[in-house]
C-alpha positions as CSV (number, residue, x, y, z in Angstrom):
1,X,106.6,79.4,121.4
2,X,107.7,81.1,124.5
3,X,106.6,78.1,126.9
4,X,108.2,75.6,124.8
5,X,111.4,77.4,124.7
6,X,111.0,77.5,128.5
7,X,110.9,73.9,129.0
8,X,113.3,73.0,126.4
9,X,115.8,75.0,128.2
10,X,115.0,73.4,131.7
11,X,115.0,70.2,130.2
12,X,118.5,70.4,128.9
13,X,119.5,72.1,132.0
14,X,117.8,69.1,133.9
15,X,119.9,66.7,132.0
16,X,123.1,67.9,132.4
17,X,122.5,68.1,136.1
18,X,122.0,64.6,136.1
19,X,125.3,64.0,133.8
20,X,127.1,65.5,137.1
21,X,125.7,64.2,140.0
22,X,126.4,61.0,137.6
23,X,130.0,61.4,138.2
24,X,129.7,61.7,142.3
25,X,132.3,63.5,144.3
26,X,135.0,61.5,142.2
27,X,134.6,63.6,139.3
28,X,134.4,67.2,141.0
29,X,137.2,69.4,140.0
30,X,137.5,67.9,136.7
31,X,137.4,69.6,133.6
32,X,134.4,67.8,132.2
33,X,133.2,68.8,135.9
34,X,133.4,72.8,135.0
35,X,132.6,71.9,131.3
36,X,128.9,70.9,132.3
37,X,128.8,73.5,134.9
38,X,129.5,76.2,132.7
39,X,126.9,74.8,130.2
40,X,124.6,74.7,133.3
41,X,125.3,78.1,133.4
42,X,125.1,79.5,130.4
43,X,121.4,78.0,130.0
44,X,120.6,79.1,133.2
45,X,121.2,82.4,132.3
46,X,119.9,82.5,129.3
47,X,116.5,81.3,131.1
48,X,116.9,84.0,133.4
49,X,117.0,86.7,130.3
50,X,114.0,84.8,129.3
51,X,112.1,85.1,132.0
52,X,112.7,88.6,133.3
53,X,112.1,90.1,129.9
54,X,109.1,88.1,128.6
55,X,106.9,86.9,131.8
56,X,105.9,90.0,133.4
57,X,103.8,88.1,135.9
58,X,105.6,87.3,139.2
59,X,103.7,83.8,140.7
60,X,104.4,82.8,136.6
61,X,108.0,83.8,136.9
62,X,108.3,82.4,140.1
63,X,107.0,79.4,138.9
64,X,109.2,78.7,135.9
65,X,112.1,79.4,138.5
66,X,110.8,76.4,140.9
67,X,110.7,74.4,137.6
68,X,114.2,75.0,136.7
69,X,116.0,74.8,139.9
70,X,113.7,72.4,141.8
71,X,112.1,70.6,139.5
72,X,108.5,71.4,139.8
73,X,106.2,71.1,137.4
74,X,106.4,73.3,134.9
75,X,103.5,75.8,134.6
76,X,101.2,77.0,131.6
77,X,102.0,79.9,130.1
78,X,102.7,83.2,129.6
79,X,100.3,83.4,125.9
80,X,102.8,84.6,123.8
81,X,101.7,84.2,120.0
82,X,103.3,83.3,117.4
83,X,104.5,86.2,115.0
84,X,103.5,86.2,111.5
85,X,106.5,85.2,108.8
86,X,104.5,88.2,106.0
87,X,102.4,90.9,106.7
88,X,100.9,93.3,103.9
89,X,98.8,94.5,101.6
90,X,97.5,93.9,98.1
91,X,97.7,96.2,95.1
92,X,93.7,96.6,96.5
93,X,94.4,97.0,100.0
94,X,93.2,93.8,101.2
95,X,95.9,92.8,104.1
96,X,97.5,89.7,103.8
97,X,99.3,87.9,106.7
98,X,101.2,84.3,106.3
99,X,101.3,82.6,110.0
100,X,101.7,79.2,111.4
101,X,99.1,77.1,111.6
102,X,97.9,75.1,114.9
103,X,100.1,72.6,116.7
104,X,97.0,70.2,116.2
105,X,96.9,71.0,112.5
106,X,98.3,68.7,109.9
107,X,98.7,72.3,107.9
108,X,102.1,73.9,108.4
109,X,101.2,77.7,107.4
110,X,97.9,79.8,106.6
111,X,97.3,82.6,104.5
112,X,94.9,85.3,105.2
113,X,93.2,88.1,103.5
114,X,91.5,90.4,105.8
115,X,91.1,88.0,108.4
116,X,89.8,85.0,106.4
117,X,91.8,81.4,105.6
118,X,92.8,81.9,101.4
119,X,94.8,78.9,101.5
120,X,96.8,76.3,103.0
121,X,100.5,75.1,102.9
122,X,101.4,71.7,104.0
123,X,105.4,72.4,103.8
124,X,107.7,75.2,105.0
125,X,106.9,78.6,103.9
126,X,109.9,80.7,103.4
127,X,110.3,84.5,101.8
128,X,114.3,85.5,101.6
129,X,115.0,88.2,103.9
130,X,116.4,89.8,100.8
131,X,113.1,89.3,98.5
132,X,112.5,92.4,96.2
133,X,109.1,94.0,96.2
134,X,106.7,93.0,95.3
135,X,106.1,89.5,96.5
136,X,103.7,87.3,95.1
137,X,101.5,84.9,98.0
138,X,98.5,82.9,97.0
139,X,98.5,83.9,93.9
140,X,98.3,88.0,95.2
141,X,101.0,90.0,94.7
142,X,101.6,91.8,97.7
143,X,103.6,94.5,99.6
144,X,105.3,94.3,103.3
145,X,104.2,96.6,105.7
146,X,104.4,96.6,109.2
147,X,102.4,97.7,112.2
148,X,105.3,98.2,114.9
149,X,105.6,101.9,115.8
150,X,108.5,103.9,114.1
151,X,110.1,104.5,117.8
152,X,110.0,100.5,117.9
153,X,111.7,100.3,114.4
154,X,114.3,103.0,115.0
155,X,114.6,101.7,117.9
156,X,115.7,98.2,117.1
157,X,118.0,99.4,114.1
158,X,119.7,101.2,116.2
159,X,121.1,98.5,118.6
160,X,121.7,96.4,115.4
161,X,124.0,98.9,114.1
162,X,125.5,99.5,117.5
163,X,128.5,97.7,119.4
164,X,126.2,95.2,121.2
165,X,124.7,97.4,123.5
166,X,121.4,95.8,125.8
167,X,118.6,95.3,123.4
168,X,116.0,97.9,123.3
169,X,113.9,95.2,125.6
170,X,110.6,97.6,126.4
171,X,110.1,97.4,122.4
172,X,110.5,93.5,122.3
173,X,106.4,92.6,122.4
174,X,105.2,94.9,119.8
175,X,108.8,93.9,117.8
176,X,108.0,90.4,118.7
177,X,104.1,90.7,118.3
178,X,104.9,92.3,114.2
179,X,107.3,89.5,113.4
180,X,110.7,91.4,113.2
181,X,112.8,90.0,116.1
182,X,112.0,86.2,118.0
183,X,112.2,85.9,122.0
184,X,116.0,86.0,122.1
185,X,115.4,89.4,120.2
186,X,117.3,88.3,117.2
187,X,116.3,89.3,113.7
188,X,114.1,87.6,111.6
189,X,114.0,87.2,107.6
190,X,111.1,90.1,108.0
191,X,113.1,91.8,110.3
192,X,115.7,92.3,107.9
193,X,113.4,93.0,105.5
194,X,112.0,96.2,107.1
195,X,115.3,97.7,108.7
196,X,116.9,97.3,105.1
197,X,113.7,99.1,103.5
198,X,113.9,101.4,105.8
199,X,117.3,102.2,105.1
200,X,117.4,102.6,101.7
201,X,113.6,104.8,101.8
202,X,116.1,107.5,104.0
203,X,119.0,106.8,101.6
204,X,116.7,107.4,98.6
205,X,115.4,111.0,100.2
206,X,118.3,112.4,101.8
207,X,119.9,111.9,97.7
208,X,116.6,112.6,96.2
209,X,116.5,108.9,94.6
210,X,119.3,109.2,92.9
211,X,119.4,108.6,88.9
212,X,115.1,107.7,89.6
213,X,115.0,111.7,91.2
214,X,116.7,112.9,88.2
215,X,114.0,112.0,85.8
216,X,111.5,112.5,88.4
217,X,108.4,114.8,87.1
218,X,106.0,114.0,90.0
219,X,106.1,114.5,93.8
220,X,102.8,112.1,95.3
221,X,102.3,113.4,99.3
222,X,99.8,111.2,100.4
223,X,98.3,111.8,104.4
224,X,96.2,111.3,107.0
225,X,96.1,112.7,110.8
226,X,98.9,109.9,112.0
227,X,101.3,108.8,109.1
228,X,102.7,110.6,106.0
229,X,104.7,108.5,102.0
230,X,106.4,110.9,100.0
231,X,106.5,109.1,96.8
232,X,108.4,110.0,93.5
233,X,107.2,109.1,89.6
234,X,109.6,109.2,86.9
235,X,107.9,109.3,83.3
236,X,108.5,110.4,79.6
237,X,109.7,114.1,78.6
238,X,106.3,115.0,78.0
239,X,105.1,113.4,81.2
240,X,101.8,112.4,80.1
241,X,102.5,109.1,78.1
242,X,101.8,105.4,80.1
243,X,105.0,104.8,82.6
244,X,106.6,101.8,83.3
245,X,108.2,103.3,86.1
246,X,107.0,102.3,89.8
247,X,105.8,104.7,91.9
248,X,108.7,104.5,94.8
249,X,108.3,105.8,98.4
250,X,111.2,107.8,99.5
251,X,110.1,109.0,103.0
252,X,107.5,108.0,105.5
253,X,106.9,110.0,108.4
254,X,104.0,109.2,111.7
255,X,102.3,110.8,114.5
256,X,101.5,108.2,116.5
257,X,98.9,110.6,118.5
258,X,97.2,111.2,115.6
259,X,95.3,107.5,116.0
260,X,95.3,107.9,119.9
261,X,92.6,108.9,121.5
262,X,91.4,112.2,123.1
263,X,91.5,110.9,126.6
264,X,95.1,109.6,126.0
265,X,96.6,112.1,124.1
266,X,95.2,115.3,126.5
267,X,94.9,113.0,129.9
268,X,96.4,116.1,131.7
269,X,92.9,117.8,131.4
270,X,90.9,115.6,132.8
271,X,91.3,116.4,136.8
272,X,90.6,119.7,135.8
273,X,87.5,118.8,134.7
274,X,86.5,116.5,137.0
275,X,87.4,119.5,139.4
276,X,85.5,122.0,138.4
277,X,82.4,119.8,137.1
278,X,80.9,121.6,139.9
279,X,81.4,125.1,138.6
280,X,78.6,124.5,135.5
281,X,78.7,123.6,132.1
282,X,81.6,126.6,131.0
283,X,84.2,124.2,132.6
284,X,83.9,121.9,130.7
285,X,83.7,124.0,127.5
286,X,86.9,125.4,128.2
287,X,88.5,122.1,128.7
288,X,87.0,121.0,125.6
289,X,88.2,124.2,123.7
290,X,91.6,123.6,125.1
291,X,91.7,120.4,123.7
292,X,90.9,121.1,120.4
293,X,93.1,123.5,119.9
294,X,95.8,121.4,121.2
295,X,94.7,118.6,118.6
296,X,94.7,121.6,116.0
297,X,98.1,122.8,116.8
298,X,99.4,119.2,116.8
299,X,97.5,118.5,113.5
300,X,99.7,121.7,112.0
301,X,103.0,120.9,113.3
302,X,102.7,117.6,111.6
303,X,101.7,119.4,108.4
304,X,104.5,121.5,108.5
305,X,106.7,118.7,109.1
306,X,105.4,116.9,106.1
307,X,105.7,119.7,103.7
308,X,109.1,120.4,104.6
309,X,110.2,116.6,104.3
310,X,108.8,116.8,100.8
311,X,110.5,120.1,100.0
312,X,113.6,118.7,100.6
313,X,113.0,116.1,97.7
314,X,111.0,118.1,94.9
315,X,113.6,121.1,95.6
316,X,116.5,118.0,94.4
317,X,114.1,118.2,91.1
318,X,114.5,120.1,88.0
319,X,110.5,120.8,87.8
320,X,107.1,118.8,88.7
321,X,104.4,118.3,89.8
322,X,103.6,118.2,93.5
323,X,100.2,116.1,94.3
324,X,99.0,116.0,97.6
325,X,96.8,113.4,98.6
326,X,94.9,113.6,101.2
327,X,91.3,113.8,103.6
328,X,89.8,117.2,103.7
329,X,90.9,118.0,107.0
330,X,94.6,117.1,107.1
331,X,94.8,118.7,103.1
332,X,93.3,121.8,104.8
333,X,96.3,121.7,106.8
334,X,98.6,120.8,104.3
335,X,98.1,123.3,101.8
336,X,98.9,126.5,103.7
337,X,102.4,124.7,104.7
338,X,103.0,123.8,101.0
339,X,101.9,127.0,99.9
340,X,105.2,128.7,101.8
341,X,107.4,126.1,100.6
342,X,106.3,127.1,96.9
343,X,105.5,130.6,97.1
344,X,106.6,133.0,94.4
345,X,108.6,131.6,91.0
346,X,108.8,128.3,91.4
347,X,108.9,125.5,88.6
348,X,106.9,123.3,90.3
349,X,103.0,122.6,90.2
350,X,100.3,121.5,93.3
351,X,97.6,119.7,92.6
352,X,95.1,118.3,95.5
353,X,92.6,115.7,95.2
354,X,90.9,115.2,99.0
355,X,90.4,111.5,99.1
356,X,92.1,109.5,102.4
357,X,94.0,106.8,100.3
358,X,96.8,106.3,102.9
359,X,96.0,102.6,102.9
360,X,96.8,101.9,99.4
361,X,100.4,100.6,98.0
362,X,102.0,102.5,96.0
363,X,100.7,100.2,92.5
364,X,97.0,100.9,93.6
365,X,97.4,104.8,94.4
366,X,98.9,104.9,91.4
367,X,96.0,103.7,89.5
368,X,93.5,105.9,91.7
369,X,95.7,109.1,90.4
370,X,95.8,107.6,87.4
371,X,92.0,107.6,87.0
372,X,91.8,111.3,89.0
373,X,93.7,112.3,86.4
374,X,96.7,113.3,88.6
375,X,99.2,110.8,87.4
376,X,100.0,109.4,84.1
377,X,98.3,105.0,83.9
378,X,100.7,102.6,84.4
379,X,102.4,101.1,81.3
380,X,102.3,97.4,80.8
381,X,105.2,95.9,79.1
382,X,104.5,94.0,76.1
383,X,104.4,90.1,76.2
384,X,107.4,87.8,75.1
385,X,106.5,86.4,71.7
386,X,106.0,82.7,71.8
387,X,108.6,82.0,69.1
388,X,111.1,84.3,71.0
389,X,110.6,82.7,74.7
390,X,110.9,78.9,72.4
391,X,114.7,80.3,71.4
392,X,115.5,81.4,74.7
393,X,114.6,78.3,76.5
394,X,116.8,76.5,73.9
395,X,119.6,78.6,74.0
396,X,119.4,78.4,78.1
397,X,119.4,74.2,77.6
């Protein structure tokens, strides 16, 4: 994509070169003169932004310069691949990701499911940026997720709500790479997507959800060591009958350096123990003892940030019930920082079940709490009688 929009732009730049020297010295001064010079211009410059943000290596860079100006040949590359239009998951967790198929290919889009072709689309593929969740592809009805990192998300919802600043450029590959901005770092229809979902998850939490919140009778934490999903469940009165309600995020929260690993996230300690490797084997213990109770620490900061996140929804509540969600480690973090967000009276309820299911979307987690017994099933509404959906399609001709 990248190497195409390269050439296409010297190529236009290349022809209205030749429009001017066209003209000879006759035409110089003219105002169809400065017309095509300012076009020259403007493409050259938008070539330049091209380059200096997207080719990082300099003989390459230099190269698409010599092309432009001096008509070289133009080089191959930088690899840049195409982004995906959909990325998600599956009510069973299986992820799903719609992309362009090969140039070669008489196939305009693939759909995958964990890595393997499910089908094959011979004409445009198109989801509206404003397409309610969820989303039905290849006959799976799926949910949009997205694997840039929040800093890249906030990041890039910031400048669009700003006065026109200078794009947050050292986010633009991973932005790029998950399909939310294209190489002149404008949004796409998933871009869109995920900065409005975003917005209305921290709309929904700093309100409590609203008119959802206020029939709200369960609070679903559900963890791991790097990311966090408050979700709310609105049901009956008595809270135990089939809900048609969905269970709706309201808050996710991450800690990046919870996936990195140990060399990255305590590099600092590593001279010292290449320093005193010498000194015997308690050197290194001590390192290794410092980092662990660095990773410990981190682990409970993050806990604490989660439970007060979720305090500030259930506390929005009348009464329910809190379930937290979540592998045995992180939930043994967890609890204690719930614990002294509910201490004493309170009207609400903890229940734990230590499973890791921060994969799942929120229709498949509620069937796993379902079945655990945390969470009332899922209702299913009742089918349109045939002799009712006959009148309705007569009435509608």
């Amino acid at each position: 994509m990248l190497t195409r929009k390269l050439a296409d732009l010297a190529r236009d730049y290349h022809q209205l070169h030749g429009q001017r020297q066209a003209r000879g010295k006759d035409g110089e001064g003219s105002a169809a003169h400065r017309r095509l010079g300012q076009k020259m211009a403007d493409l050259g410059e938008r070539f330049e932004r091209l380059v200096e943000h997207w080719v990082h290596e300099p003989e390459l860079a230099e190269a698409w310069r010599r092309h432009l100006y001096d008509g070289s040949p133009p080089p191959d590359g930088p690899s840049l691949p195409d982004p995906p239009f959909f990325r998600g998951r599956t009510d069973a967790g299986a992820r799903i990701e719609v992309r362009r198929a090969g140039q070669n290919s008489e196939t305009a889009y693939e759909v995958f499911s964990d890595g393997a072709l499910i089908a094959r689309e011979s004409g445009p593929w198109h989801l509206e940026a404003e397409a309610l969740e969820p989303v039905t592809i290849a006959g799976q009805t799926c949910i949009d997720s997205n694997d840039a990192s929040p800093e890249a998300i906030a990041a890039l919802r910031a400048f669009v709500a700003g006065d026109g600043g200078e794009p947050p450029w050292r986010f633009a590959r991973e932005l790029h790479a998950d399909g939310l901005i294209d190489i002149d770092f404008a949004l796409t229809a998933r871009g869109r997507r995920c900065l409005a979902r975003a917005s209305g998850a921290r709309e929904a939490a700093a309100v409590g959800v609203g008119l959802a919140a206020s029939r709200a009778r369960y609070c679903v934490i559900v963890a791991d060591a790097a990311r966090a999903r408050i979700l709310l469940l609105a049901t009956s009165e008595d809270g135990q009958a089939p809900t048609l309600m969905p269970l709706t995020e309201v808050a996710d929260l991450s800690r990046p350096e919870g996936r990195a690993r140990d060399r990255d996230l305590h590099s600092e300690t590593r001279p010292g123990r290449r320093a005193d490797s010498f000194a015997g084997a308690s050197s290194g213990h001590a390192v290794s003892d410092h980092r662990e109770n660095r990773r410990r620490e981190s682990s409970r900061e993050f806990a604490d940030e989660v439970a007060e996140a979720a305090s500030r929804v259930w506390r929005t509540l009348p009464a329910c019930d809190i379930v937290v969600v979540a592998s045995p480690s992180t939930l043994g973090h967890l609890r204690p920082a719930i614990a002294r967000r509910t201490g004493g009276p309170s009207p609400h309820t903890v229940h734990e079940l230590a499973r890791d299911l921060g994969n799942l979307a929120p229709p498949a987690l509620h069937d796993a709490l379902a079945t655990a017994g945390l969470l009332p099933p899922r209702g299913r509404r009742q089918p349109v009688p045939r002799w009712q959906r006959t009148n309705s399609a007569k009435n509608a001709g």
